[in-house]
N, C-alpha and C positions, 0 to 999 in steps of 0.2 A: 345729875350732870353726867355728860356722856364721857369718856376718857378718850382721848385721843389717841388712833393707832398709828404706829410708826410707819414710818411710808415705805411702801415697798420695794421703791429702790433701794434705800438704805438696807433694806433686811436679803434681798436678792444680793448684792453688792457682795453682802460678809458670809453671805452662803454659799455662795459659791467659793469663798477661801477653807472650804471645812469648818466655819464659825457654825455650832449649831445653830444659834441664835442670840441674838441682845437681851442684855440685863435692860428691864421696861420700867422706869418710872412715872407709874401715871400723873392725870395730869392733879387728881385729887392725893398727892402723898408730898407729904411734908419730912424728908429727911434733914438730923441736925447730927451732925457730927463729920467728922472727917469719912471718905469716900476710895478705897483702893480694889483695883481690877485690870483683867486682863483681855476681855473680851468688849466689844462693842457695846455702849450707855449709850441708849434711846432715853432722851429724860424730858418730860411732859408735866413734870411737878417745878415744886422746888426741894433747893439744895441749900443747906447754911451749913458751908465748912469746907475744906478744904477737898479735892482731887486728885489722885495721882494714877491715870488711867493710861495701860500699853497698847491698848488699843483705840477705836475708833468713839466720839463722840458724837451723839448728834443732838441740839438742843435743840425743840421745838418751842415754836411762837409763842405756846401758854409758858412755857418755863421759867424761873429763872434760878440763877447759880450766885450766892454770896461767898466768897473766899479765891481763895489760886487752884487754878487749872490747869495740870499738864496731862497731854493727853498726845496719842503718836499722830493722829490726823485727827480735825473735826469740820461739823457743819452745824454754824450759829444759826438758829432762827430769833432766839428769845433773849432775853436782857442776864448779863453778867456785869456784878459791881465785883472784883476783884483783877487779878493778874491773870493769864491768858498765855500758857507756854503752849504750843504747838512744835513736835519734832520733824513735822511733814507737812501737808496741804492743810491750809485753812481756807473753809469759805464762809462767809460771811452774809448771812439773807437780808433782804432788803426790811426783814421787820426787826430785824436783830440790834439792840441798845447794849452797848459795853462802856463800862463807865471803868477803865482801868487799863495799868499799860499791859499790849499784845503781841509777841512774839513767835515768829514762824517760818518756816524755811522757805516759803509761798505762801501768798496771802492772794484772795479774789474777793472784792466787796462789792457787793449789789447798790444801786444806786437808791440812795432811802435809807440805808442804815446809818448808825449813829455811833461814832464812837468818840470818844470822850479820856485821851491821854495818847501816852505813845504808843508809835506804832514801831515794829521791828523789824525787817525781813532780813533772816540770816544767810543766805545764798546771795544777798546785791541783786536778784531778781527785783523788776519792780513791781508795783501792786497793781495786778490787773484789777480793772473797772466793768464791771457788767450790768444790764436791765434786766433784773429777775425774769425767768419765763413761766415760772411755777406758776401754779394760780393756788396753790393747795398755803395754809394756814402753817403746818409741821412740818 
């Protein structure tokens, strides 16, 4: 099975902040346990446990994440059954299934994703609505 690579915007984006690079979870790695960092999560697997991430996330379409998630910004592609804290922009892909409440100070959801409890936006901004242009999977 081939592992999917994180897209290169994602990985240009934090390089250019001095991030050398994301911590990569493929899409074949099964982590169990609680999850703490400060640099950019590319994650391609799954996750069963808890996150408390200061920096950026980004879940890809094969992914998914069981437990609570905070994280300073991210980009869903793939399915989260837990809690969803965001301290900055959340975006939301149109393959992305969240079965739990989501929290963010901005939120932007792709038309086709699925979510499934409350939603939150901490600023009183409202929830922007978009048609994915991606064509990419991750």
């Amino acid at each position: 099975m081939r592992m999917s690579a994180p897209k290169r915007r994602f990985l240009e984006r934090h390089a250019l902040k001095g991030v050398l690079g994301p911590t990569v979870i493929g899409a074949d790695t099964v982590v169990i346990g609680d999850l703490r960092g400060t640099g950019p999560y590319a994650v391609f697997g799954q996750i069963h446990g808890d996150g408390v991430l200061a920096g950026a996330l980004h879940l890809g379409a094969s992914a998914s994440w069981h437990g609570t998630i905070s994280a300073h910004h991210a980009t869903i592609a793939g399915q989260i059954n837990g809690t969803l804290i965001v301290a900055d922009k959340l975006e939301i892909g149109h393959t992305a299934v969240i079965r739990g409440r989501v929290t963010a100070q901005s939120i932007a959801i792709a038309t086709g994703a699925i979510i499934e409890g409350d939603i939150e936006v901490t600023s009183g901004l409202p929830i922007v609505r978009f048609d994915e242009q991606r064509s990419e999977t991750d």
